[in-house]
C-alpha positions as a Markdown table, in Angstrom:
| # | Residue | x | y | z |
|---|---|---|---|---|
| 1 | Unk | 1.5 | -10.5 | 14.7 |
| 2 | Unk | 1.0 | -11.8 | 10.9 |
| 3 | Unk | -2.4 | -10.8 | 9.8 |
| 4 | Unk | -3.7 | -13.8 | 10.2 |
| 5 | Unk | -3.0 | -13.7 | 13.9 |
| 6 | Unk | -5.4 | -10.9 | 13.9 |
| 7 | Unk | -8.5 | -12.9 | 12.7 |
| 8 | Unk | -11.3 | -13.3 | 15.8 |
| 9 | Unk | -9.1 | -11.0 | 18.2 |
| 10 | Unk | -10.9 | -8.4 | 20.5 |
| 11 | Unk | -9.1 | -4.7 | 19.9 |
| 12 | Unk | -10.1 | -1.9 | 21.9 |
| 13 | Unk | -9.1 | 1.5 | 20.5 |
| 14 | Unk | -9.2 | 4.3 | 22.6 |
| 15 | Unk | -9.3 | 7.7 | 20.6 |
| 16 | Unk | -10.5 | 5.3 | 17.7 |
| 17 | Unk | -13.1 | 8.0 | 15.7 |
| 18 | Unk | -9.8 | 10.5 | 15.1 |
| 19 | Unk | -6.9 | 10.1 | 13.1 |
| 20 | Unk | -4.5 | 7.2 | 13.8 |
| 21 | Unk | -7.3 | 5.1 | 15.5 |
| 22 | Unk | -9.8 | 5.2 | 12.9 |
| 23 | Unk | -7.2 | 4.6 | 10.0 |
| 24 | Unk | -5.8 | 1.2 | 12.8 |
| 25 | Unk | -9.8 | 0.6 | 13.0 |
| 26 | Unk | -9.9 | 0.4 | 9.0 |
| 27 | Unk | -6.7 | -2.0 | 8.8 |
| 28 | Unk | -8.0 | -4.5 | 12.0 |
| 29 | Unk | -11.4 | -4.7 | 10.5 |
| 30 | Unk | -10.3 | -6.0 | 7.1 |
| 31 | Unk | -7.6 | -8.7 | 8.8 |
| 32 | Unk | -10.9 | -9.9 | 10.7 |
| 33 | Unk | -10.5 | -8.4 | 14.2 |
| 34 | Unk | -13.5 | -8.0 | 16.8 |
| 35 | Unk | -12.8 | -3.8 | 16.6 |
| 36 | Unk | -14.2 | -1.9 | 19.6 |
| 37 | Unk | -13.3 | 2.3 | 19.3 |
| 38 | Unk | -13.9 | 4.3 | 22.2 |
| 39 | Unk | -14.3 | 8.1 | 21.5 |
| 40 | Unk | -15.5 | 11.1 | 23.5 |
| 41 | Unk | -16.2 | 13.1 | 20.7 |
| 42 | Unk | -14.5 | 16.2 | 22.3 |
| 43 | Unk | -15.3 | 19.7 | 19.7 |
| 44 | Unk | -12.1 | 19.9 | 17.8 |
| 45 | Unk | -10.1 | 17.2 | 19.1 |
| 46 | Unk | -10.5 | 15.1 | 15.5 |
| 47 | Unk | -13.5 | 12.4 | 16.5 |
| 48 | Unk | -15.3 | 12.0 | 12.9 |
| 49 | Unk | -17.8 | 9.2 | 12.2 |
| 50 | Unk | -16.7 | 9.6 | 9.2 |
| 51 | Unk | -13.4 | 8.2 | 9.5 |
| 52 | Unk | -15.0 | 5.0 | 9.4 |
| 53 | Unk | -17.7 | 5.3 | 7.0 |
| 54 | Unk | -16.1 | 2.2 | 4.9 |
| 55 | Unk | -16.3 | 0.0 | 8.3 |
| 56 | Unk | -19.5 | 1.2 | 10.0 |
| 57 | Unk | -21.2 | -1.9 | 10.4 |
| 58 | Unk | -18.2 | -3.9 | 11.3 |
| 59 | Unk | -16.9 | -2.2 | 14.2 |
| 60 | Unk | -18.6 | -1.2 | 17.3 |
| 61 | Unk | -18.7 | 2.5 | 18.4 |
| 62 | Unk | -19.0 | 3.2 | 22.2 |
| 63 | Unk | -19.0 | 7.3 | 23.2 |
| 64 | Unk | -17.5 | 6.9 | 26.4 |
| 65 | Unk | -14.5 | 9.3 | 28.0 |
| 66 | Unk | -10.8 | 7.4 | 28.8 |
| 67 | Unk | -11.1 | 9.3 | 32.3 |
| 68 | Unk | -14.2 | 7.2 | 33.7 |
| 69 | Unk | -12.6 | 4.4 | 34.8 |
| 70 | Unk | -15.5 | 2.3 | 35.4 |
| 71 | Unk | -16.7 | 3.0 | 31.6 |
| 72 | Unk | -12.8 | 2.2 | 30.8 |
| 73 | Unk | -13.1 | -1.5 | 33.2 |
| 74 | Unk | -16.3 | -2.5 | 31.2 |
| 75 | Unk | -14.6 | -2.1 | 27.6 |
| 76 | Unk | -11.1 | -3.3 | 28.2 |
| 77 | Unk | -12.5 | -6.4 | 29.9 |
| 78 | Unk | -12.2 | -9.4 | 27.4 |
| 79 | Unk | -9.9 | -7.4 | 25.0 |
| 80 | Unk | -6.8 | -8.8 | 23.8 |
| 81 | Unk | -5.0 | -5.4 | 22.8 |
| 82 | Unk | -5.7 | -2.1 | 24.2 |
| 83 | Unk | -4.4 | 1.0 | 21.6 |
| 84 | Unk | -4.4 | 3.5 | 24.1 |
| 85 | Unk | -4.5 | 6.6 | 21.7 |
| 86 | Unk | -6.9 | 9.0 | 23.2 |
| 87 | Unk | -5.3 | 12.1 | 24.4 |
| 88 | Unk | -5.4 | 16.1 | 24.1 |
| 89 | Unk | -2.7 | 16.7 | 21.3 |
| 90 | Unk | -2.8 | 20.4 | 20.6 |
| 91 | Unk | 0.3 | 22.0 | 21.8 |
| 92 | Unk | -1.6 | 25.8 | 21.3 |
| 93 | Unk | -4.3 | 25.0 | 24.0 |
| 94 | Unk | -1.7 | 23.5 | 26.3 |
| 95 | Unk | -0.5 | 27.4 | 26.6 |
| 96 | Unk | -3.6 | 29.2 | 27.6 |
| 97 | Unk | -5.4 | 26.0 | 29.2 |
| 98 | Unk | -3.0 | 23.3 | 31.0 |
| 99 | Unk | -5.7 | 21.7 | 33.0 |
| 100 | Unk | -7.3 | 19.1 | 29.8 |
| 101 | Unk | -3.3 | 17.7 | 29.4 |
| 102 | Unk | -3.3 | 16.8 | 32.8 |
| 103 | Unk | -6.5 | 15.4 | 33.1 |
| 104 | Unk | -7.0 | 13.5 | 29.8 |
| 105 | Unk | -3.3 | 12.3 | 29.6 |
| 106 | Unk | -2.4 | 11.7 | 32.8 |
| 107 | Unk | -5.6 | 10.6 | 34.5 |
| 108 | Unk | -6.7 | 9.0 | 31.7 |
| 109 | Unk | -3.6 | 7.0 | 31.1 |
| 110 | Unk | -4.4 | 5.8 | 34.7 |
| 111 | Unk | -7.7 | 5.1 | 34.7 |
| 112 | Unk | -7.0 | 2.7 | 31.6 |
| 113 | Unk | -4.1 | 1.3 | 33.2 |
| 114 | Unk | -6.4 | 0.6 | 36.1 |
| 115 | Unk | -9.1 | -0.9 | 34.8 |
| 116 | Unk | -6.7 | -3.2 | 32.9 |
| 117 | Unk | -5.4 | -4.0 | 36.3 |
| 118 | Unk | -8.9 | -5.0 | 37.3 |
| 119 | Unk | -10.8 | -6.5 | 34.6 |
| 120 | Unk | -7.8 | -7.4 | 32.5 |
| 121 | Unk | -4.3 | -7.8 | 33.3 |
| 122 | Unk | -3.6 | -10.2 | 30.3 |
| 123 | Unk | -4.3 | -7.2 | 27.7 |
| 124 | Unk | -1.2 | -5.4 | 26.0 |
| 125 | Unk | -1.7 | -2.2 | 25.9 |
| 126 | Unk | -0.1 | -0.1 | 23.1 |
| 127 | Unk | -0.1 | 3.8 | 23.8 |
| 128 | Unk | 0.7 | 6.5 | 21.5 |
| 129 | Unk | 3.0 | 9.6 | 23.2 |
| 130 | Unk | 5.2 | 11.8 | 21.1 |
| 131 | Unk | 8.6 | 12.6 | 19.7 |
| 132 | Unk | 8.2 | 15.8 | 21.9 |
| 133 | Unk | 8.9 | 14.0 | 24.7 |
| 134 | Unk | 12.1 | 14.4 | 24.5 |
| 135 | Unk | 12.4 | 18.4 | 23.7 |
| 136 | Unk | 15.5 | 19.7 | 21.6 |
| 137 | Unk | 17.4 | 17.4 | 20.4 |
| 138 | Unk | 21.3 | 17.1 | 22.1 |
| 139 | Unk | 22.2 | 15.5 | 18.5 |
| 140 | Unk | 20.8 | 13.9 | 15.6 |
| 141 | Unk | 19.0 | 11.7 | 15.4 |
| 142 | Unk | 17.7 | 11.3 | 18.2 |
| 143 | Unk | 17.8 | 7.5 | 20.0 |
| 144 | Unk | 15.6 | 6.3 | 22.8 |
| 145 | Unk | 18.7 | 7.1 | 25.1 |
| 146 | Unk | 18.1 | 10.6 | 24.8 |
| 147 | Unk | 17.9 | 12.8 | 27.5 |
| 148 | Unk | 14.0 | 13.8 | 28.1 |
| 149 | Unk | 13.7 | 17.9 | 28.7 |
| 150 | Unk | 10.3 | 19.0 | 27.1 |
| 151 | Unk | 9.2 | 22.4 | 26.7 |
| 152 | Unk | 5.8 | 22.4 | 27.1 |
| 153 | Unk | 2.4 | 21.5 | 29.1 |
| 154 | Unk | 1.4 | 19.2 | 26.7 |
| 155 | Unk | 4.7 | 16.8 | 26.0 |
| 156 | Unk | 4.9 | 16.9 | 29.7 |
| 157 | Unk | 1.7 | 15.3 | 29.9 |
| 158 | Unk | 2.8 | 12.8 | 27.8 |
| 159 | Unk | 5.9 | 11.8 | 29.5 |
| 160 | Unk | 4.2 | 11.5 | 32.2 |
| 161 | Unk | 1.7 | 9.4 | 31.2 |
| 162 | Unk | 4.3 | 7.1 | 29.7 |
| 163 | Unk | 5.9 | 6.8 | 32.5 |
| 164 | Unk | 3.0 | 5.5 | 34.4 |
| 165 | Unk | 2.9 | 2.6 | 31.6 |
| 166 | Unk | 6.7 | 1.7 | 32.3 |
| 167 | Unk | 5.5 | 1.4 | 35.8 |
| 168 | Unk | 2.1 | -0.3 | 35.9 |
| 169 | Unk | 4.5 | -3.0 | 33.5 |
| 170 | Unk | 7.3 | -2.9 | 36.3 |
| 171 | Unk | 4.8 | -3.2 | 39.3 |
| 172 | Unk | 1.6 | -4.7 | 38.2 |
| 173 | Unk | 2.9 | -7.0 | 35.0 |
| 174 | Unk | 0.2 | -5.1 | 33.1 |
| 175 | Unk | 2.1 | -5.5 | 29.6 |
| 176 | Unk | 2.2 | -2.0 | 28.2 |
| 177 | Unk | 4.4 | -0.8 | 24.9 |
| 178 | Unk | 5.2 | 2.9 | 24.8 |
| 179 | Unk | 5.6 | 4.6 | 21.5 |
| 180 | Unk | 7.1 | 7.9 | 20.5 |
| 181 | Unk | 5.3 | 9.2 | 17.5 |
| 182 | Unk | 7.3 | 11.9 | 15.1 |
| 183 | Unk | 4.8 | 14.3 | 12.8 |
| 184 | Unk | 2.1 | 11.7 | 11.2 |
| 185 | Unk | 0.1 | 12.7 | 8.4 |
| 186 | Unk | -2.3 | 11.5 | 5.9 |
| 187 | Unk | -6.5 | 10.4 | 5.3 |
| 188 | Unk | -9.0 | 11.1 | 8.0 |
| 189 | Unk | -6.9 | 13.7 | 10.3 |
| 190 | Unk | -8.8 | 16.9 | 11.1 |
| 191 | Unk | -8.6 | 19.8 | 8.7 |
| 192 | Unk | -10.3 | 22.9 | 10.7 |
| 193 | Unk | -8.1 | 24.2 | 13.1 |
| 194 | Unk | -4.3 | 24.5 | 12.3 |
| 195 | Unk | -3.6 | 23.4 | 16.4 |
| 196 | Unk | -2.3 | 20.1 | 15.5 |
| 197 | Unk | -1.1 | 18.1 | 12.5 |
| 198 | Unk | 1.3 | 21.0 | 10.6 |
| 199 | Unk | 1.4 | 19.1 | 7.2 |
| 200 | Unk | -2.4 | 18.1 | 7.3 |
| 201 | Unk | -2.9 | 21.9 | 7.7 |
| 202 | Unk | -0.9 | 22.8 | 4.7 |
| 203 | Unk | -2.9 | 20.2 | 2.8 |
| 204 | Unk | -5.8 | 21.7 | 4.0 |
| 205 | Unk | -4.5 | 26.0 | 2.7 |
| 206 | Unk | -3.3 | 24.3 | -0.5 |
| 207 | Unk | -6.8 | 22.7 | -1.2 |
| 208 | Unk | -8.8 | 26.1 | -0.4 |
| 209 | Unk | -6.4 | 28.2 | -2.3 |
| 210 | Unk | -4.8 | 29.9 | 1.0 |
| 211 | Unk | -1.1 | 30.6 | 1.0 |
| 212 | Unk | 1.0 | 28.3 | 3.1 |
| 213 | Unk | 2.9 | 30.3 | 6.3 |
| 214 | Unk | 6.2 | 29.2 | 5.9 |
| 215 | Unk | 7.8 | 30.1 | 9.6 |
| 216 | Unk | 11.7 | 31.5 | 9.5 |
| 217 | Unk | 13.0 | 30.1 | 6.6 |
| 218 | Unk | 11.3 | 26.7 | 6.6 |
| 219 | Unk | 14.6 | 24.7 | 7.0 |
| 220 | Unk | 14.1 | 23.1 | 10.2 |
| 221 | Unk | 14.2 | 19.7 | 9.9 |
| 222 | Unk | 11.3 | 17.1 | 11.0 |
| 223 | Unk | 11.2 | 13.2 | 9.9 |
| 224 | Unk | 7.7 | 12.7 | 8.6 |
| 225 | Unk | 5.4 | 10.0 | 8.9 |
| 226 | Unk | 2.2 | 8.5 | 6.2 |
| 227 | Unk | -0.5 | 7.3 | 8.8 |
| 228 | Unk | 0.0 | 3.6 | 7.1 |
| 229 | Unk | 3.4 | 3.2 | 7.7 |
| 230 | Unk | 2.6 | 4.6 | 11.9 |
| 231 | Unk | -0.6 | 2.0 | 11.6 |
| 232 | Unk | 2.2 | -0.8 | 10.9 |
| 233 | Unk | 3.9 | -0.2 | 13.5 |
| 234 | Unk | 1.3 | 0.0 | 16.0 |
| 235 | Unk | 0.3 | -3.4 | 14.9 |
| 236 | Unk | 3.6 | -4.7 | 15.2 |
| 237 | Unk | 4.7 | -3.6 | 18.7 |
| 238 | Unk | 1.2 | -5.4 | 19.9 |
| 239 | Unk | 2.7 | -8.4 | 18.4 |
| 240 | Unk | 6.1 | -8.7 | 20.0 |
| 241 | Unk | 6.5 | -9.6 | 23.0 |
| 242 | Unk | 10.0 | -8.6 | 23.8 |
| 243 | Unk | 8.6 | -4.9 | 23.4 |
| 244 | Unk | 6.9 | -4.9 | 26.5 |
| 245 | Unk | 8.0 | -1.7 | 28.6 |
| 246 | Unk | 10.3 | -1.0 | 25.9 |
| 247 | Unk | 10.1 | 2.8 | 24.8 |
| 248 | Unk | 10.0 | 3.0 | 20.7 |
| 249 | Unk | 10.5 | 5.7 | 18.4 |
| 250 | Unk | 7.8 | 5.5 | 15.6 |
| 251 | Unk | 9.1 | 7.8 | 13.0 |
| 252 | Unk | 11.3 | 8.3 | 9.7 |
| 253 | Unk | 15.0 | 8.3 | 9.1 |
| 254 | Unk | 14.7 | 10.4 | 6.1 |
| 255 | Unk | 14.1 | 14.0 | 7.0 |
| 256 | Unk | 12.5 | 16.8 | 5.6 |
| 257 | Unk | 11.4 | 20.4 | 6.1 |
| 258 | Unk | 8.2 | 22.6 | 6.1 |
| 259 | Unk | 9.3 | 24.0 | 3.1 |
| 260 | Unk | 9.7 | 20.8 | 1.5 |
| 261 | Unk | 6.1 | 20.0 | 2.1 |
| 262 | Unk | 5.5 | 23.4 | 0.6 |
| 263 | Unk | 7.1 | 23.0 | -2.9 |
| 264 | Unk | 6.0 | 19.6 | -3.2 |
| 265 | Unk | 2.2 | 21.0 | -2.4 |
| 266 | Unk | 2.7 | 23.2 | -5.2 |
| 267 | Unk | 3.3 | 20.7 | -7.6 |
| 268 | Unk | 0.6 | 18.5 | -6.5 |
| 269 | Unk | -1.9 | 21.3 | -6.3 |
| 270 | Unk | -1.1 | 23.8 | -8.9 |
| 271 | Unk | -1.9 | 27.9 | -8.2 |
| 272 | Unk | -0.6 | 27.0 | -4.3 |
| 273 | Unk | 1.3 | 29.8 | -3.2 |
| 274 | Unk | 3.7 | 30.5 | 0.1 |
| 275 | Unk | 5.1 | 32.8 | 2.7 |
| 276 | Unk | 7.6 | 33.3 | 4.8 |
| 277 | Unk | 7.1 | 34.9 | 8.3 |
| 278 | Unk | 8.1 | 35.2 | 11.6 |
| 279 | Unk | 8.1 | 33.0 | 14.2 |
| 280 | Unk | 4.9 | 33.9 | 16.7 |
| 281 | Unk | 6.2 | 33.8 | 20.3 |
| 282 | Unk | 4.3 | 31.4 | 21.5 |
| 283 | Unk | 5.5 | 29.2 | 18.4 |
| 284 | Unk | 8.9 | 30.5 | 19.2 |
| 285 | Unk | 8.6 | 29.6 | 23.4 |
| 286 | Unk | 8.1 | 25.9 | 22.1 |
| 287 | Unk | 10.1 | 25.3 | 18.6 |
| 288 | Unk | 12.5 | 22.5 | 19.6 |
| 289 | Unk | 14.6 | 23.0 | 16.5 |
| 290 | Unk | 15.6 | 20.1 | 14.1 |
| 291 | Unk | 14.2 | 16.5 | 15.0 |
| 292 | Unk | 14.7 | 13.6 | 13.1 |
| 293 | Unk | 13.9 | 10.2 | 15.1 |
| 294 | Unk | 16.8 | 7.0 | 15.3 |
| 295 | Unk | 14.3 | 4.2 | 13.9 |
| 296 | Unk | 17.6 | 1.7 | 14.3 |
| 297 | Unk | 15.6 | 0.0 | 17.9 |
| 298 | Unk | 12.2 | -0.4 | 16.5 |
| 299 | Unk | 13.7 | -1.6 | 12.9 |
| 300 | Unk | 15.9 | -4.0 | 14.9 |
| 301 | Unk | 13.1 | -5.4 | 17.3 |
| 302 | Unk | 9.9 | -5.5 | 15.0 |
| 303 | Unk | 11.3 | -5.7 | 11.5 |
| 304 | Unk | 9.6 | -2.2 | 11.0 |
| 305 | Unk | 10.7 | 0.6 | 8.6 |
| 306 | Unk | 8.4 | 3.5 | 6.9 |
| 307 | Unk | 7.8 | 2.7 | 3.3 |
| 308 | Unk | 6.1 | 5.7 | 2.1 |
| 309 | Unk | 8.1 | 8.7 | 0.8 |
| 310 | Unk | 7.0 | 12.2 | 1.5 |
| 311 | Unk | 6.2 | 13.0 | -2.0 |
| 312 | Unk | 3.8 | 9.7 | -2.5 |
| 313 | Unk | 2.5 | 10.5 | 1.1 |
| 314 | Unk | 1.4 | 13.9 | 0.3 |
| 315 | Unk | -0.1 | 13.1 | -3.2 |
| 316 | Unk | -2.5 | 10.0 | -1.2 |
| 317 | Unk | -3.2 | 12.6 | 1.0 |
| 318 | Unk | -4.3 | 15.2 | -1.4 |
| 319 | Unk | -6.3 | 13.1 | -3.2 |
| 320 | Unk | -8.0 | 11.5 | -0.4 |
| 321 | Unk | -9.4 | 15.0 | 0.5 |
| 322 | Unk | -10.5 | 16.1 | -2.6 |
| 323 | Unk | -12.9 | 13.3 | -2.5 |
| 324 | Unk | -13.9 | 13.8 | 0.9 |
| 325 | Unk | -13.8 | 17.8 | 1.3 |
| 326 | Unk | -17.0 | 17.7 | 2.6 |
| 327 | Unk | -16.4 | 15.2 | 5.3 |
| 328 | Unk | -13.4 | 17.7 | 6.8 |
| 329 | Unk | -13.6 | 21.1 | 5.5 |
């Protein structure tokens, strides 16, 4: 969809006070959309009214769980695209505590899929998994062709729950577009726990004067991702309808490393400092190794590239925190 095509649509956005769905909400607002986020506000799981402090009077905000499928039926009804990004994301709790993956992922991937098939079956339905889906990589980079054989709970979870959208597309024509996100970063993530979002974290040591924790020797590779260049291509795979049960990498053909992010945190924020240790074993048990994502299928079917290097990335990111420490820290 052009912008314009945006103008007086209904958007529903699951997960839409955290990260990704608030910074969507900002964009959809200001190309004129009729915004709906749906948030359970979860403790620590990155729901922040003030993600949307610039839109708070032009969206509507409705605290309600993806898992009550009733609650689900009433918001998706009249909708003309469902972002489906509401899911539990930390790959530490999915070690000592399995149970929220299953439920929030898997069930509630189902019961948003269901009320779609209800009240809405005309809705696309955009849903946000992860590159971890696909668990060390056989060789680089890795296409949507790859074999999937993740290590964890959590990436489980997610595969599963995408492939309950590939078949509620196949059997019930409810038109679903599954993405595989790589490691997003930028504005409006949450910045007190280290469970999730690696970079944001570093931001986060860099602006309180911690040392980094640089694990082995910081050379494993990871394609990185600015939040504005992941919100593009959520809008875009809404838009096209020959994406429709398609799975999509979302992520970056140029690769970087943690240490990368390190030294360039350092310039940025002068005084940081860094350190190498050891892998923990739990961090160990699920490090898939070096991941960068083939783009070549999404660039080919939506036009869609990142434009935002890592360096530029991390200084917008920097600065968007030291304005707003007091809204994340």
């Amino acid at each position: 969809m052009n912008p314009e095509s945006w103008k007086g649509r209904g958007v529903l956005i699951t997960g839409g006070l955290g990260f990704i769905g608030s910074n969507l909400a900002i964009r959809l607002v200001r190309e004129g959309a009729r915004v709906t986020l749906c948030d359970a506000m979860i403790e620590g799981y990155g729901g922040n009214r003030a993600n949307i402090r610039e839109i708070a009077s032009d969206a509507s905000v409705v605290i309600a769980d993806v898992r009550d499928e009733a609650a689900m039926g009433d918001l998706v009804a009249d909708r003309d695209v469902v972002f489906h990004l509401a899911a539990q994301v930390s790959h530490v709790m999915s070690l000592s505590n399995p149970y929220p993956d299953i439920d929030i992922n898997i069930k509630g991937t189902a019961a948003v899929l269901e009320a779609c098939r209800k009240r809405n079956p005309d809705a696309v339905v955009v849903r946000s998994g992860t590159r971890g889906q696909y668990g060390p990589a056989v060789r680089l980079p890795v296409s949507e062709e790859a074999p999937s054989d993740p290590r964890g709970l959590y990436e489980i979870s997610q595969l599963t729950a995408e492939m309950i959208c590939r078949t509620y597309t196949r059997i019930h024509r409810i038109r679903t577009v599954p993405l595989r996100l790589t490691n997003v970063y930028g504005p409006r993530a949450q910045m007190r726990h280290s469970h999730f979002g690696v970079v944001n974290w570093f931001v986060r040591l860099a602006l309180t004067g911690e040392s980094i924790p640089i694990f082995g020797s910081g050379q494993i590779l990871r394609d990185f991702l600015y939040v504005d260049d992941c919100v593009e291509a959520l809008l875009k795979a809404a838009g096209e309808p020959s994406a429709v049960g398609e799975i999509l990498n979302v992520g970056n053909d140029r690769s970087g490393t943690f240490l990368e992010v390190a030294r360039i945190l350092q310039d940025l924020v002068p005084g940081t400092e860094m350190r190498f240790t050891d892998f923990t074993p739990e961090r160990r048990a699920q490090e898939p190794g070096d991941f960068v994502s083939d783009i070549s299928k999404i660039r080919r079917m939506l036009g869609w590239s990142p434009r935002v290097d890592l360096r530029d990335g991390l200084a917008r990111t920097v600065e968007f925190y030291r304005e707003r420490r007091e809204d994340y820290f």
